[in-house]
C-alpha positions as CSV (number, residue, x, y, z in Angstrom):
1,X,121.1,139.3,84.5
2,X,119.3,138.0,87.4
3,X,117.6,134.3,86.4
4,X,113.8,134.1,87.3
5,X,113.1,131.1,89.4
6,X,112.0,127.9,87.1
7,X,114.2,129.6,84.5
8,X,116.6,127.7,82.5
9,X,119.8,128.6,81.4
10,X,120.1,128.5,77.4
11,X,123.6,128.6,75.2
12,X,123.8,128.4,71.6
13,X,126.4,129.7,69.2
14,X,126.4,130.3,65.3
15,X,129.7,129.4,63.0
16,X,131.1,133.1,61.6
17,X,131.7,130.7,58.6
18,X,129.5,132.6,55.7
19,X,126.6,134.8,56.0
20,X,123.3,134.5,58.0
21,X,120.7,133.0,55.7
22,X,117.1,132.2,56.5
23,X,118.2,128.4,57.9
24,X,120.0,130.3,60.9
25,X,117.1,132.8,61.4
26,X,114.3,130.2,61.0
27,X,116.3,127.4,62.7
28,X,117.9,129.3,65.7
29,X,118.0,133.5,65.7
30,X,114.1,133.2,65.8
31,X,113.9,130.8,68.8
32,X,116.9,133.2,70.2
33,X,114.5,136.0,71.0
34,X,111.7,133.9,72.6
35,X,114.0,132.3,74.7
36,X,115.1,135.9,75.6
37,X,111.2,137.3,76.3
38,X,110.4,134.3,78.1
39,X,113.0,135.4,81.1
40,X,115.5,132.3,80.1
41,X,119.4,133.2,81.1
42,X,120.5,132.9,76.7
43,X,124.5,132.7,76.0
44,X,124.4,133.4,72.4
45,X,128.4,133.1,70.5
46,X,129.9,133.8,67.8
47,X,131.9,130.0,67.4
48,X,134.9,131.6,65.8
49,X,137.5,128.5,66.7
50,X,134.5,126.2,65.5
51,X,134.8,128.2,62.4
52,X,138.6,127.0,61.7
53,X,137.4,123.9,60.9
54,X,136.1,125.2,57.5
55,X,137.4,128.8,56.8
56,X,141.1,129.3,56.1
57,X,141.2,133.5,55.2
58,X,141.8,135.9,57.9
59,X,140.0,138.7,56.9
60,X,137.0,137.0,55.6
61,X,137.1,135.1,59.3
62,X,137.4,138.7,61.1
63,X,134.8,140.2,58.6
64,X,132.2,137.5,59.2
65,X,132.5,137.9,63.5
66,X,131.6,141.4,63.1
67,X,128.8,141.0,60.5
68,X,127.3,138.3,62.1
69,X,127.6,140.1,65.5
70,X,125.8,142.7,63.9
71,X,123.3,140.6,62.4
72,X,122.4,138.8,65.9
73,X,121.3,142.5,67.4
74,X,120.0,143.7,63.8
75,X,117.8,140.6,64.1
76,X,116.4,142.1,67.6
77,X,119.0,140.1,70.2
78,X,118.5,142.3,72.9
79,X,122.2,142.6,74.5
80,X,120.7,144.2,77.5
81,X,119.0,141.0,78.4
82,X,121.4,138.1,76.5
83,X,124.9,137.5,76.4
84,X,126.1,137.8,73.3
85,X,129.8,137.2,72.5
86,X,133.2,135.7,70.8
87,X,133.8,132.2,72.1
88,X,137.7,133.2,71.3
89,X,137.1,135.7,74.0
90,X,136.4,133.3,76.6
91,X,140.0,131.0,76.4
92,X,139.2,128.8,79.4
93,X,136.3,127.0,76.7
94,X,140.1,125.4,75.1
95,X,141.5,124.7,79.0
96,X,138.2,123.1,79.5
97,X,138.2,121.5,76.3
98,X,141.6,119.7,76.9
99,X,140.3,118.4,80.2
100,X,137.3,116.7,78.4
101,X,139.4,115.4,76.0
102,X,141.6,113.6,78.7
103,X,137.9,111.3,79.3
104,X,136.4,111.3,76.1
105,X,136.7,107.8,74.3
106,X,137.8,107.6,70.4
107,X,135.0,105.4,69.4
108,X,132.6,107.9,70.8
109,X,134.0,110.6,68.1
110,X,134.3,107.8,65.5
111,X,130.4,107.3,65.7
112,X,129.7,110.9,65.3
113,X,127.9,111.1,62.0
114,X,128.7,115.2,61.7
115,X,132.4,114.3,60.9
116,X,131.3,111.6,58.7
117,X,128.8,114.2,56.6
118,X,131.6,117.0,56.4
119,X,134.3,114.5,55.3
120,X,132.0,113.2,52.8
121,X,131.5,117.0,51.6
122,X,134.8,116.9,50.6
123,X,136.2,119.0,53.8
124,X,139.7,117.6,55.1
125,X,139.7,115.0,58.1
126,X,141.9,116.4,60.0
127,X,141.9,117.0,63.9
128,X,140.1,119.7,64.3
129,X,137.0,118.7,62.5
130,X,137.0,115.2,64.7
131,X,137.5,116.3,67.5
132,X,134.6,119.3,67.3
133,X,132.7,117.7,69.5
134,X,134.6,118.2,72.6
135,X,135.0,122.2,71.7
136,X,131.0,121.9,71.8
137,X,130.6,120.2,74.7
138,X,133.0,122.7,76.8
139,X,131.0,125.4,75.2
140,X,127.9,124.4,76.5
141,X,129.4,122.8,79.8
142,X,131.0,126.6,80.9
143,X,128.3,128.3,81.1
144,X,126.7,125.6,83.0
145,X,123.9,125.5,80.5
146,X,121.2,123.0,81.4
147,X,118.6,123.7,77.8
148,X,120.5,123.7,74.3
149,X,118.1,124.6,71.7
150,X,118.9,122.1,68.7
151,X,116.9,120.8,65.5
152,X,116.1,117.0,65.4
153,X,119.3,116.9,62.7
154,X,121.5,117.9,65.2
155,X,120.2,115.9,68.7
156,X,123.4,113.9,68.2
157,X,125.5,116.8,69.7
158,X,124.0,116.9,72.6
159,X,124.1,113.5,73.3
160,X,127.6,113.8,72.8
161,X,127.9,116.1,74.9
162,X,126.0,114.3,78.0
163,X,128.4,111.2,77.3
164,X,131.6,113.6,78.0
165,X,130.3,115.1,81.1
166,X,129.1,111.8,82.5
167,X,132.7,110.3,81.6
168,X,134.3,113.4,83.4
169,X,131.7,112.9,86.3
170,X,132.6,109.2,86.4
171,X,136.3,109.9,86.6
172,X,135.9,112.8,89.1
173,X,132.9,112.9,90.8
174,X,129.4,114.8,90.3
175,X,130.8,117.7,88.4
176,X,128.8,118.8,85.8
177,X,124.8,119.0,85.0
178,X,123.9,117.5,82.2
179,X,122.2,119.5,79.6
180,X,118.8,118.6,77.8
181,X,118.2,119.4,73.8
182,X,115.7,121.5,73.5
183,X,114.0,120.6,70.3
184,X,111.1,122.7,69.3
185,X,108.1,121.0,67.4
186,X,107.3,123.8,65.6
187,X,110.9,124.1,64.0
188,X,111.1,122.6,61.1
189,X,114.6,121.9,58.7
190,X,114.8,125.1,56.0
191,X,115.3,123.9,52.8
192,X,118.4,125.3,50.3
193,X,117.8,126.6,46.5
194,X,118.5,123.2,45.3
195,X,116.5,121.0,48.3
196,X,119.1,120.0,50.4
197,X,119.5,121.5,53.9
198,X,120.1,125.3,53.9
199,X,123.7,125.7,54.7
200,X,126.7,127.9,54.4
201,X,129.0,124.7,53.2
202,X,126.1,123.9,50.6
203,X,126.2,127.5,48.9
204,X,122.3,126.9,48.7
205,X,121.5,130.0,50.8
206,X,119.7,132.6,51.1
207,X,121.2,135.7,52.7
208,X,119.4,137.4,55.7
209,X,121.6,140.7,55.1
210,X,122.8,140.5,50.9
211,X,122.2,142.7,48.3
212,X,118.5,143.6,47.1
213,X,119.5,142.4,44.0
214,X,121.1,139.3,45.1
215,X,118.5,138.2,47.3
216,X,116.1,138.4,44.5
217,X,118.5,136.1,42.7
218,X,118.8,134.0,45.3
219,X,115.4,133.4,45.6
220,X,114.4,132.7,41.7
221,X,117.0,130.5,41.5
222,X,115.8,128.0,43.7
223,X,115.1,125.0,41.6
224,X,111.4,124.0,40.5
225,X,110.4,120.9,38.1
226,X,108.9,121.3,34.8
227,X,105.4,121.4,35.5
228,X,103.4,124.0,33.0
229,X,101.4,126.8,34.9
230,X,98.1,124.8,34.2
231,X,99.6,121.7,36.0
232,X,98.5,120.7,39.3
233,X,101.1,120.9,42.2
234,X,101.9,119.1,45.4
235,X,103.0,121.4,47.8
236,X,104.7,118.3,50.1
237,X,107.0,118.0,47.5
238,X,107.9,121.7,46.9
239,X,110.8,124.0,47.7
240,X,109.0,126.8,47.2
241,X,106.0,125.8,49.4
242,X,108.4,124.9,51.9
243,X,110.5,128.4,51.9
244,X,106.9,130.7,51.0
245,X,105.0,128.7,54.5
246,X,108.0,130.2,56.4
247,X,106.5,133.5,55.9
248,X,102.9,132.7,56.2
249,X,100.1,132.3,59.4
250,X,98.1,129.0,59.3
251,X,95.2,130.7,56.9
252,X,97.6,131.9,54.0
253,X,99.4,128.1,54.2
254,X,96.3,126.5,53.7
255,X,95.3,129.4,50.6
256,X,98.3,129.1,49.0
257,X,98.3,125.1,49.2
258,X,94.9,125.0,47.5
259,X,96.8,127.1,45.0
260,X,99.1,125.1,44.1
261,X,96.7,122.2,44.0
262,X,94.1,124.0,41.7
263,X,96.8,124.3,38.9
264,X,97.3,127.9,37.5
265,X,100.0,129.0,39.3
266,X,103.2,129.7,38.1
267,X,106.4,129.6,39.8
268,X,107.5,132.5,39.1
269,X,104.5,134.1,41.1
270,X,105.8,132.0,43.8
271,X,109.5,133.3,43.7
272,X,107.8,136.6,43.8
273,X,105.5,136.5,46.2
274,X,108.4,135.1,48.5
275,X,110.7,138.0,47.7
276,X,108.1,140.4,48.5
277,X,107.5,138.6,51.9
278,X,111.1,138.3,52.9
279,X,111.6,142.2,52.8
280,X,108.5,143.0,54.6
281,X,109.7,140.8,57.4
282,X,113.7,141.4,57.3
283,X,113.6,145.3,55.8
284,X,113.7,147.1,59.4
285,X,116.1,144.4,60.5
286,X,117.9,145.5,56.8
287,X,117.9,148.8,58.0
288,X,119.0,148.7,61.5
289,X,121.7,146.5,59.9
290,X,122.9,149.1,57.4
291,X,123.1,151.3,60.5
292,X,125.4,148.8,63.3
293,X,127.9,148.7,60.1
294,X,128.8,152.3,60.8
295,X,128.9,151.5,64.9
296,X,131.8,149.3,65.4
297,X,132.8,150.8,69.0
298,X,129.2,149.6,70.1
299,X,129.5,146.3,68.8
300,X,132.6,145.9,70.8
301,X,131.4,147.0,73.7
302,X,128.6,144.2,73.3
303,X,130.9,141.7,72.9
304,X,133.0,142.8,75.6
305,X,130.0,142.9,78.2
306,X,128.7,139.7,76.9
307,X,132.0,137.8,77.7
308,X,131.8,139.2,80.5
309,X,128.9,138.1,82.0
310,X,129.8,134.5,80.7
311,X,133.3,134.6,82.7
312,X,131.4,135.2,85.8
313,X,130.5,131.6,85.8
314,X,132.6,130.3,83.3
315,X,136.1,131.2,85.1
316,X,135.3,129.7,88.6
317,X,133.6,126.4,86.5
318,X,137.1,126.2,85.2
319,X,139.2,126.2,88.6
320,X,136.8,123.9,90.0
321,X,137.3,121.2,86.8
322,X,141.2,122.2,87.7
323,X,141.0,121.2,91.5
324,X,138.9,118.2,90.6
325,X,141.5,116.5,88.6
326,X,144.8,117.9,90.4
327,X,145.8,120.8,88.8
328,X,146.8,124.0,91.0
329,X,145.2,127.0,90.9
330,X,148.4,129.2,91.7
């Protein structure tokens, strides 16, 4: 995969922690292809050792790679012009992370407010989950990335990850680029069922890939107030309105806001009009889905060609960082 010139080289990887839901479309799969069609160089993983952090089953961890590798090309990831593939198939990202780690200042991980949210969640503080940060930062620094796409929640991370490098580069000269957020305007935080952020650790989702039947109960379970179907409604202060405008072009947005403001709609048309949208958008996806379950050799041999192409630069990045702080490359 040749880069055109003015291109930018793009990494981003997804936790095989729980299934896809519409946050991870909406919030990064979608922004995933345009990067692709616009001629960027995309690194797309599957952040299985991120994933220990959280997930403590082996065969729900190797169940989840595969389905979501399947869902990133069932979701139209073209693996002829991305990389897509299993940060635990690229070892060096853990050499590299270690070397990080050597310049990376405690205080910096105490202030990161990801570890502060997840220990509040009730997850346990242990090592792993502090010290994320570094794993990120040598995920995105192997690849040589220069553009992370991020939402405005999670600009933090790459700040984080611009301190590391400059600490490295500090130590041992102008080693690594720093990388910029990429932080589209248009992308806006999905809410969950109950209103909270959409999230696998919430259990608020809905499912890209479940069940007919359980995404329709997803969907009508997400919680509404107690306003009759005569009443007035605000859509700025609306789930629903928030999940149904993820579906909808400017004109239907503004229709269905002066619904809700008219009074006379119930929520239940809502919930239904939103399940009806979500399988004429994600049914051929569905499909194609339903069809990579019964290809496993071909989803290997993705994975395989996507690591691939990210040891090309990631395995010389790494002898470099070696030489530059006095380890041999025997």
């Amino acid at each position: 995969m040749k880069k055109p010139p003015g291109k930018k080289t793009i990494v981003s990887g997804i936790q095989p922690s729980g299934n896809l839901h519409l946050g991870n479309y909406f919030g990064a799969v979608q922004q995933y292809k345009q990067f692709i069609a616009e001629g960027h160089e995309c690194y797309y993983f599957l952040a299985n050792y991120h994933a220990l952090t959280s997930l403590r089953d082996r065969d729900r961890m190797l169940q989840l790679t595969r389905s979501t590798a399947a869902d990133f090309v069932a979701l139209g990831l073209d693996p002829e012009r991305c990389s897509i593939y299993l940060q635990s198939d690229l070892p060096e990202v853990c050499e590299l992370q270690w070397l990080l780690t050597t310049v990376t200042p405690m205080g910096l991980l105490e202030r990161c407010h990801a570890y502060k949210d997840k220990v509040l969640q009730g997850i346990s503080a242990d090592h792993g989950l502090f010290a994320y940060p570094v794993l990120q930062a040598a995920d995105i620094l192997i690849v040589r990335a220069n553009s992370v796409p991020v939402g405005q929640d999670q600009k933090q991370h790459i700040e984080v990850t611009r301190d590391i490098a400059e600490y490295f580069n500090n130590s041992y000269g102008d080693f690594f680029t720093l990388p910029e957020p990429y932080i589209p305007e248009s992308v806006a935080t999905v809410p969950g069922r109950d209103g909270r952020k959409m999230s696998k650790s919430y259990n608020n989702a809905i499912e890209m890939f479940a069940p007919e039947k359980e995404v329709r109960q997803q969907i009508f379970s997400i919680v509404t107030d107690s306003a009759a179907v005569e009443d007035p409604k605000d859509p700025e202060n609306s789930i629903l309105y928030s999940i149904l405008k993820l579906f909808c072009d400017p004109d239907a947005q503004a229709e269905w806001e002066d619904r809700f403001r008219g009074g006379g709609l119930g929520y239940g048309e809502v919930k239904k009009e939103i399940f009806s949208l979500f399988m004429d958008k994600f049914g051929p996806a569905r499909r194609h889905r339903q069809k990579l379950e019964k290809e496993p050799e071909y989803l290997d041999e993705i994975l395989r060609n996507g690591v691939d192409q990210a040891r090309k630069i990631a395995l010389p990045l790494v002898k470099e960082a070696r030489a530059a702080v006095g380890i041999p490359n025997h």
